[in-house]
C-alpha positions in Angstrom: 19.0 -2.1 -2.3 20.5 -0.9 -5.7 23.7 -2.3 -4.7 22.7 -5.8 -3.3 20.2 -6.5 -5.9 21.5 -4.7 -9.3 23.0 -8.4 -10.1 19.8 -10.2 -9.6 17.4 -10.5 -12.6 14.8 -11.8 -10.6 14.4 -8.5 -8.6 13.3 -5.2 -10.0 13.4 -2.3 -7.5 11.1 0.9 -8.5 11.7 3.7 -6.5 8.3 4.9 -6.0 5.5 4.7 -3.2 2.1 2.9 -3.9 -1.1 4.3 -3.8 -4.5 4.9 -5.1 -3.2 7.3 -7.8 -0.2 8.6 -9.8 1.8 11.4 -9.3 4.1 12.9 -6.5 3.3 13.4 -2.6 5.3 14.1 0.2 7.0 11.4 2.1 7.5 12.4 6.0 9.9 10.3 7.6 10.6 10.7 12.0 14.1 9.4 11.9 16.9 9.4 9.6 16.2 5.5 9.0 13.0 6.1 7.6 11.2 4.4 10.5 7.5 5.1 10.3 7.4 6.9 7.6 4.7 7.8 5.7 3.0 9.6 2.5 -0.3 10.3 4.7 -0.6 13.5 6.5 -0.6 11.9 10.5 0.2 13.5 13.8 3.1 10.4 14.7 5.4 12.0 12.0 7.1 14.0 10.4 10.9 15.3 11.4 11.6 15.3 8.1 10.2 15.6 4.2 10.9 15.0 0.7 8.9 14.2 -2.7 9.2 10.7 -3.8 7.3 9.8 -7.3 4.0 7.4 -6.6 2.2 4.7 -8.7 -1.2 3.8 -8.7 -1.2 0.3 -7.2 -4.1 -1.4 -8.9 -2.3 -0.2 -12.7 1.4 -1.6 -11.6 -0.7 -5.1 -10.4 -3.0 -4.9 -14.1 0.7 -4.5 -15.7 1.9 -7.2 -13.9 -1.0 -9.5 -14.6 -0.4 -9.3 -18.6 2.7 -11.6 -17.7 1.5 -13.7 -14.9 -1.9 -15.4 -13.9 -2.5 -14.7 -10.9 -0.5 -13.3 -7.9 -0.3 -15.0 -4.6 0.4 -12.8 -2.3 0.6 -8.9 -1.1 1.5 -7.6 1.7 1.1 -4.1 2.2 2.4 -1.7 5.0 2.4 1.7 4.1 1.2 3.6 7.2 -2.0 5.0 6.8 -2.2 4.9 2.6 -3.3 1.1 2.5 -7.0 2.2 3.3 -7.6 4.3 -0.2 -5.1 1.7 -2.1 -7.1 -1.6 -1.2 -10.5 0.4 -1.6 -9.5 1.4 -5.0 -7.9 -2.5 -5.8 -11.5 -3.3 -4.8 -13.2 -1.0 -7.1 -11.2 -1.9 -10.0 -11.2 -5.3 -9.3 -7.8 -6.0 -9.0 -8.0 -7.5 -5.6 -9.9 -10.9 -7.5 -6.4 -11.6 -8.9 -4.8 -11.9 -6.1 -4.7 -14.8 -3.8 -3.9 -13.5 -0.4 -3.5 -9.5 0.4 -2.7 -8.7 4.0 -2.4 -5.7 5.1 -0.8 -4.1 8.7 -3.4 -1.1 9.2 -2.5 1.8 11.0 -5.9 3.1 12.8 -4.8 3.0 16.2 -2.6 6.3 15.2 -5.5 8.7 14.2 -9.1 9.0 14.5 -9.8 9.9 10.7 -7.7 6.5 10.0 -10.1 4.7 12.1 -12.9 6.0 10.3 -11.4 4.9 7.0 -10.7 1.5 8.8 -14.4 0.8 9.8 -15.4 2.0 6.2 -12.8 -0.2 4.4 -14.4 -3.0 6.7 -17.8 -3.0 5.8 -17.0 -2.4 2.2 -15.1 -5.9 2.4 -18.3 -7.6 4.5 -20.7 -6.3 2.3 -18.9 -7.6 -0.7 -17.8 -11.1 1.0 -14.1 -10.4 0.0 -12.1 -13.4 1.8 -8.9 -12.8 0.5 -8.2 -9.3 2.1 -7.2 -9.7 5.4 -6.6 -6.6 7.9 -4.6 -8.1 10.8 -1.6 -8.5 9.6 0.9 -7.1 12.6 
């Protein structure tokens, strides 16, 4: 990515993982293509791990918003973290800002990520979020 975008102002590439804090984690990958991987500890992975640096989602998307009015759309996929990432974009708010967020969940891998899915669920019925959408495949 380096290579094909390093030319293109319009691009900024951060090599980091999003989540619902800051810090470092361990990113488990189960090929050497990085298919499926994931920073969440899940039974469908690992062959393989490394550290990789992650950012708090909701503060990169506040940063972002001091520049720009509104965002239109995020799509996240990021196996198993997106449940405690959109909860926390809900709590802080963030999620208001944004027109469309849709999200590929990963529940039908683990039971604890179906609990989380049912939780993140009602959390979005009970506040009447229409913007979040969890069916993105």
């Amino acid at each position: 990515m380096k290579q094909k975008f390093s030319k293109n102002d319009k691009f900024k590439l951060i090599e980091a993982a999003v989540s619902d804090k800051n810090g470092e984690t361990t990113f488990s990958t189960n090929s050497p293509f990085d298919v499926g991987a994931n920073i969440v500890n899940v039974s469908w992975c690992p062959s393989s791990t490394y550290t990789v640096r992650v950012i708090r989602l909701s503060d990169f998307i506040k940063d972002l918003l001091k520049t720009n009015d509104k965002i239109y759309l995020l799509k996240l996929d990021i196996k198993g973290a997106e449940f405690d990432t959109l909860e926390d974009l809900i709590s802080t708010g963030v999620y208001k800002h944004i027109k469309f967020i849709v999200c590929e969940t990963h529940e039908r891998f683990n039971k604890e990520l179906g609990e989380k899915f049912k939780h993140l669920k009602q959390v979005i019925d009970e506040k009447g979020i229409t913007n979040i959408y969890l069916d993105w495949i």
